[in-house]
C-alpha positions as a LaTeX table, in Angstrom:
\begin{tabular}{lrrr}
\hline
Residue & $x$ (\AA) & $y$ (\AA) & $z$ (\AA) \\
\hline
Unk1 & 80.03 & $-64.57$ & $-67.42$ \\
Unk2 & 81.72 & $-67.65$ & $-68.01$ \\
Unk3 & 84.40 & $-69.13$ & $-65.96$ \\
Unk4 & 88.07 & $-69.63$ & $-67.27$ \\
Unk5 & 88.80 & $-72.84$ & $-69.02$ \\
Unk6 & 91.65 & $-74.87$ & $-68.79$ \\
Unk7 & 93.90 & $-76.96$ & $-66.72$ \\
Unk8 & 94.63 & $-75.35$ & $-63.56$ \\
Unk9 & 98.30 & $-75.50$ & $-62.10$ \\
Unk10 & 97.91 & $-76.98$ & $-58.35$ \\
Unk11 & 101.91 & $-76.49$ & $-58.16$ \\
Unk12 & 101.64 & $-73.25$ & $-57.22$ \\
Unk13 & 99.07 & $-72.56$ & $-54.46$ \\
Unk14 & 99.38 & $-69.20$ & $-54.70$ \\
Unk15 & 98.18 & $-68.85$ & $-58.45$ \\
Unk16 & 95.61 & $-71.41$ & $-57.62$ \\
Unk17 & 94.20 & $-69.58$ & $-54.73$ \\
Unk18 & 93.90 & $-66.42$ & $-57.70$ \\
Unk19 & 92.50 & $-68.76$ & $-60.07$ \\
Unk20 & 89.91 & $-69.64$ & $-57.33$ \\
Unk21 & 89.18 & $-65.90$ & $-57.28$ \\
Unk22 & 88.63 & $-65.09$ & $-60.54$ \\
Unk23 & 86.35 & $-68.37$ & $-61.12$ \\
Unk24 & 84.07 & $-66.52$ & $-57.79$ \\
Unk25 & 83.70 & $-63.35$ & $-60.01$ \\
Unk26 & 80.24 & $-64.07$ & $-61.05$ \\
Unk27 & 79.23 & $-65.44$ & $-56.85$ \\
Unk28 & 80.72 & $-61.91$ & $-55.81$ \\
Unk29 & 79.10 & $-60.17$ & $-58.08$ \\
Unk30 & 75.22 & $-61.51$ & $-57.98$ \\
Unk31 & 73.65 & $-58.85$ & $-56.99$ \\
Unk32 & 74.50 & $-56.88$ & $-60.22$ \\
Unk33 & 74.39 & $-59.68$ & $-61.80$ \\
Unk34 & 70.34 & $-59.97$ & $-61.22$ \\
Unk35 & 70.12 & $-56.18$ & $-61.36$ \\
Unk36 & 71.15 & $-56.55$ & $-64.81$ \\
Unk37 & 69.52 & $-59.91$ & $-66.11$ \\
Unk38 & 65.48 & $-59.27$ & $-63.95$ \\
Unk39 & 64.21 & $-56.31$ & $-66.45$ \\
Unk40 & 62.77 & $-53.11$ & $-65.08$ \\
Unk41 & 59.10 & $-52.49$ & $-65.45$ \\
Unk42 & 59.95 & $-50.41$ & $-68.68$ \\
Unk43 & 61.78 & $-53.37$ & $-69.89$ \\
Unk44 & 59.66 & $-55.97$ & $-69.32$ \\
Unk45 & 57.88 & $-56.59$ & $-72.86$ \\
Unk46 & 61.29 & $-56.63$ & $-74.48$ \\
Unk47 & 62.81 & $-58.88$ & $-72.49$ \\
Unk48 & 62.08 & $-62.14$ & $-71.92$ \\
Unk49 & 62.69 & $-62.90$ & $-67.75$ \\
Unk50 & 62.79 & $-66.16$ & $-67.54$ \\
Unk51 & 64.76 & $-67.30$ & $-70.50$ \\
Unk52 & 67.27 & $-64.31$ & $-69.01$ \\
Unk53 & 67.12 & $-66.19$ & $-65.44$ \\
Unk54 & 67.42 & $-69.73$ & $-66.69$ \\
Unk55 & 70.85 & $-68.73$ & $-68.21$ \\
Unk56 & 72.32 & $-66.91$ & $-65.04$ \\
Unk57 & 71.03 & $-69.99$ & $-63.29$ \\
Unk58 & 73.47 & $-72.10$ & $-66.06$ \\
Unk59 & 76.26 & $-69.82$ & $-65.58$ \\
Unk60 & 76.20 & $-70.11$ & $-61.87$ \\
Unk61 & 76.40 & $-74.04$ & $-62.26$ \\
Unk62 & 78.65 & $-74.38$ & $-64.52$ \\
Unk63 & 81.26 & $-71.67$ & $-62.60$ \\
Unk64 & 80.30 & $-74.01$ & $-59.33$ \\
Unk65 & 80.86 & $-76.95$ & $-61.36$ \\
Unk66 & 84.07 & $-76.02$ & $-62.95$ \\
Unk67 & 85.49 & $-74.59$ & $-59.41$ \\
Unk68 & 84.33 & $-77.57$ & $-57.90$ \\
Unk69 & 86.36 & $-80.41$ & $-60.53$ \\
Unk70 & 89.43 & $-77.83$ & $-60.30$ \\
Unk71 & 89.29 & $-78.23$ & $-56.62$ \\
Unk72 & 88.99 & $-82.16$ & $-57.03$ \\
Unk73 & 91.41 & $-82.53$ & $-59.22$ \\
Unk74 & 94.23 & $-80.74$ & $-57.17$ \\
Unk75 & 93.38 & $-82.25$ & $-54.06$ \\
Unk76 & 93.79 & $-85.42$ & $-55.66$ \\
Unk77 & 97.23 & $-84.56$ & $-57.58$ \\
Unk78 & 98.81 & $-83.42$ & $-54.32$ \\
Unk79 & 97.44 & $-86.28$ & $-52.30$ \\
Unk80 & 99.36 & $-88.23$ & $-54.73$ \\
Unk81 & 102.38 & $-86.29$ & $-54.41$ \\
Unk82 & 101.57 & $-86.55$ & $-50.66$ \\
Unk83 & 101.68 & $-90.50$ & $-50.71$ \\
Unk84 & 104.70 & $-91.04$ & $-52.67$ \\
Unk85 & 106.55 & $-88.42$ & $-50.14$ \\
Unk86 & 105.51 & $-90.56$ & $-47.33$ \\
Unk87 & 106.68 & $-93.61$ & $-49.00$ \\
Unk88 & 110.04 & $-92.12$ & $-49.77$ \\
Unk89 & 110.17 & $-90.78$ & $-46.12$ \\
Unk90 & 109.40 & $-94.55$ & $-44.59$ \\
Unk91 & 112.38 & $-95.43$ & $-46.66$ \\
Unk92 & 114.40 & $-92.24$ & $-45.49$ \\
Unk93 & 114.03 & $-91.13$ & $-42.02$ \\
Unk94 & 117.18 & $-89.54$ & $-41.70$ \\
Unk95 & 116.11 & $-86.91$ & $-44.66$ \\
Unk96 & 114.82 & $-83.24$ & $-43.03$ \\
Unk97 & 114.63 & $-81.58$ & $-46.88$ \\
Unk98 & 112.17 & $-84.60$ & $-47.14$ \\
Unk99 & 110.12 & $-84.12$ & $-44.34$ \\
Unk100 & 110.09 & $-80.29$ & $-45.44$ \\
Unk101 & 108.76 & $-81.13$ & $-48.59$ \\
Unk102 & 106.12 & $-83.52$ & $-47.06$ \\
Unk103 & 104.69 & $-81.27$ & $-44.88$ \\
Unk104 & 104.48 & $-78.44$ & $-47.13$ \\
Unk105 & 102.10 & $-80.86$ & $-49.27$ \\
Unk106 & 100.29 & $-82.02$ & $-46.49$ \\
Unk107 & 99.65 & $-78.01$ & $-45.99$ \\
Unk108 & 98.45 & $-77.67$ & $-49.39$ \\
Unk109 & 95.50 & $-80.36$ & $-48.98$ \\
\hline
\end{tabular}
């Protein structure tokens, strides 16, 4: 179960926060996930365990790893947009639709 590729869109938090879910598929669903990778007794000549564990161990780190640079990288692209906000607010203090913007960023990281 691989996790989606791609760039993920931190401009909407609301399809980031599904992206987020889908990527946890494979976390949430462990438990059938070893079910179906550890062979029964009946099973066990035919299937080789370890090699079976070894990649469900892979998946799992590359799903944490790709969750984990998506996660980076939007924290990072709205701390930018966060910065330049709060230098454009130093510059106008007067401006409310500013300050709405700013701390709806400042929400998002």
């Amino acid at each position: 179960m691989a996790a989606p590729s791609g760039a993920a869109s931190c401009e909407d938090f609301a399809e980031f926060q599904e992206l987020l879910r889908v990527m946890r598929t494979i976390d949430d669903r462990i438990v059938h996930e070893l079910n179906t990778t550890i062979p029964t007794a009946s099973f066990a000549g035919k299937v080789d365990a370890g090699q079976t564990c070894k990649e469900l161990y892979q998946s799992l780190m590359d799903a944490h790893t790709s969750r984990e640079r998506i996660i980076k990288n939007c924290i990072a692209q709205t701390s930018s947009v966060v910065k330049t906000l709060r230098e454009e607010r130093e510059k106008a203090q007067d401006d409310l639709a500013l300050l709405k913007q700013l701390r709806k960023e400042q929400t998002k990281v």
